[in-house]
C-alpha positions in Angstrom: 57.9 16.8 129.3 55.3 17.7 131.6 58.5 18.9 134.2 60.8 20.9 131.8 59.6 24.2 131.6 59.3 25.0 128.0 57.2 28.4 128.5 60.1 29.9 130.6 62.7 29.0 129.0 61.8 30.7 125.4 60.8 34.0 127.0 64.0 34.0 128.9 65.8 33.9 125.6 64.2 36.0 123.4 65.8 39.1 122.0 64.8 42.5 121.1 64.4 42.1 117.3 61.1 40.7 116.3 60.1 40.6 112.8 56.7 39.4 111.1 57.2 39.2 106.9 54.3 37.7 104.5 55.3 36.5 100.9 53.4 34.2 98.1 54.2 30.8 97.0 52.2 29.7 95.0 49.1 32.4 94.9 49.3 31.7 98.4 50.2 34.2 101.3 52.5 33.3 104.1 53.3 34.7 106.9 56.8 34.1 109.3 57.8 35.3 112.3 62.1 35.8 112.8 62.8 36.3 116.2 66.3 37.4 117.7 67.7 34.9 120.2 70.0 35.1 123.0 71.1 31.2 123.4 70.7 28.9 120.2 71.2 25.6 122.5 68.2 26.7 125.0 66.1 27.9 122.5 66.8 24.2 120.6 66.6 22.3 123.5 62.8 23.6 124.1 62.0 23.4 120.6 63.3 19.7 120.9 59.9 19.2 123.8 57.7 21.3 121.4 57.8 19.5 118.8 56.3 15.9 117.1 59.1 15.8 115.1 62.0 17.2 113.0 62.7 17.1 108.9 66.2 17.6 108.4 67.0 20.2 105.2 69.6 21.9 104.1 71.4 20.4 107.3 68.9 22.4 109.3 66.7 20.9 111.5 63.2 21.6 110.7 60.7 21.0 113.9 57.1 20.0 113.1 55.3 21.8 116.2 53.2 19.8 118.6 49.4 20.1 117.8 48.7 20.4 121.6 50.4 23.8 121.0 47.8 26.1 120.1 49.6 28.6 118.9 53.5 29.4 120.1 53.8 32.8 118.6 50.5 33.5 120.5 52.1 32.3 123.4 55.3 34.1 122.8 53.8 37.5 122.1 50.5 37.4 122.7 48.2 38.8 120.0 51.0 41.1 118.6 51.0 38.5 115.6 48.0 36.3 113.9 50.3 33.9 112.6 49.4 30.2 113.3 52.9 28.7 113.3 53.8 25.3 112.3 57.0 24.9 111.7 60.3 26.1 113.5 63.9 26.3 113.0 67.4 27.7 114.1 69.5 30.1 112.2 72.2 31.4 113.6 71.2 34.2 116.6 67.6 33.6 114.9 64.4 31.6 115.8 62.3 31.5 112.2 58.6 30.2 113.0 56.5 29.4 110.1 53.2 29.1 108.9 53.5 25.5 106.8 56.7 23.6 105.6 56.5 25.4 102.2 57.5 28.8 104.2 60.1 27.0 106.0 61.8 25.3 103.0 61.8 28.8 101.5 63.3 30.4 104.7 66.0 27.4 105.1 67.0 28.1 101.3 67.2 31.9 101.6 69.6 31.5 104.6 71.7 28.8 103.1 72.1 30.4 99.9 72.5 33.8 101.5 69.9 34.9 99.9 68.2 38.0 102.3 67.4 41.2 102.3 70.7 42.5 102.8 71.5 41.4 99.2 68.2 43.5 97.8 70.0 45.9 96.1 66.1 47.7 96.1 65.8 47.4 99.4 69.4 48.3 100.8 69.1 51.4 98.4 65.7 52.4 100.2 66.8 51.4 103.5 70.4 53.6 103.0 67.7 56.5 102.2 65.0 56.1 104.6 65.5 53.5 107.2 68.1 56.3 109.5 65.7 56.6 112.9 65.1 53.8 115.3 61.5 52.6 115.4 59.4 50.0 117.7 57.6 48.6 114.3 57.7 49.2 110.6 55.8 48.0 107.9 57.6 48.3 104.4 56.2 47.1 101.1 57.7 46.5 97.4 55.6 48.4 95.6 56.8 47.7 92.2 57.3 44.0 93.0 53.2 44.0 94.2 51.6 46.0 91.4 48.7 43.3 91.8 48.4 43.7 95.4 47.9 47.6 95.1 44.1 48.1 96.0 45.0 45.9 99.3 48.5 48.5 100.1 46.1 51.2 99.6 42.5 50.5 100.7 41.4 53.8 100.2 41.9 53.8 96.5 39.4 53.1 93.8 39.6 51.6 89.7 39.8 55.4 89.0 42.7 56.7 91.5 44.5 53.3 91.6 46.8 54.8 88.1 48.4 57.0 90.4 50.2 54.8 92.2 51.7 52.7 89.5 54.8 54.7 89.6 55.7 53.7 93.4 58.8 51.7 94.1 59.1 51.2 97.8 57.1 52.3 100.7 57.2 51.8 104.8 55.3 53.2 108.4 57.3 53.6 111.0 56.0 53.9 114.3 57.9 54.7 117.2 57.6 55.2 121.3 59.2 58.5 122.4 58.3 59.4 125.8 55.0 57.6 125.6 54.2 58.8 122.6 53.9 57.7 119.0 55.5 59.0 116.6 54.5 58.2 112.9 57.1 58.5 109.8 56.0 57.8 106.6 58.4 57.3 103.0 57.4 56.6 99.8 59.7 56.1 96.8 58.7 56.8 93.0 60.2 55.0 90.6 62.9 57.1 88.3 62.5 57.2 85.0 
């Protein structure tokens, strides 16, 4: 282990797609990272040193992530992403690294079922609307699927204002680089009644 050169093998084939999504099971939060991949059979054969071992579900292999590894999406991206990853697995041209192996069972299911945002009909109806310009990094929220969570969307609300955002479907930031600067596009959504 201590020859193969694990470290330089991942960044060689990592792609240009990088996503970082949160989501509750349980009244917990968890947070994954899905990473775009260039070779599958590298990227496995590294995850194959990095790992204590491997749960098989689904027919997927699931890799429990060696505890020597402080934290691989640290590694990977430095502190772009807080996420302490746990768990890894392979998905097609995609490198899925989760938090616990609740997150990853629910990642394995999604894929296997087919179950992703591409068949949101919410989300593909926003996205047809308001997703048209390339960005470097977008944060979109489900409104209306979070009413709870609405005080933490928008921290500068209070009990009295909070009302006016019941209405709110779908919202995202978009930031973008364009000749070293950022540029900053907001949408929000109201529900139709």
């Amino acid at each position: 282990k201590a020859l193969f050169n694990c470290e330089r093998q991942v960044e060689e084939n990592i792609g240009s797609k990088v996503v970082e999504t949160e989501f509750g099971i349980n009244g917990v939060v968890n947070k994954a990272i899905v990473v775009e991949i260039k070779d599958s059979v590298l990227i496995y054969e590294a995850l194959r040193f990095l790992s204590d071992s491997m749960k098989v579900n689904e027919g997927i292999k699931n890799f429990i992530l060696n505890d020597s590894i402080e934290n691989l999406a640290a590694v990977m991206f430095g502190k772009v992403f807080n996420s302490k990853v746990t768990n890894a697995f392979i998905f097609g041209n995609y490198l899925f690294l989760t938090e616990c192996d609740e997150a990853c069972l629910f990642y394995i299911n999604s894929m296997v079922n087919n179950s992703n945002a591409a068949q949101n009909e919410l989300f593909m109806a926003y996205a047809k609307d308001n997703l048209l310009v390339n960005f470097n990094y977008q944060a979109y929220y489900a409104v209306s699927k979070n009413k709870k969570n609405l005080k933490e969307i928008f921290a500068f609300t209070n009990d009295s204002t909070i009302k006016h955002f019941n209405k709110l479907s779908d919202c995202s930031i978009n930031m973008s680089n364009y000749k070293n600067t950022l540029q900053f596009r907001t949408n929000i959504k109201y529900q139709q009644n």
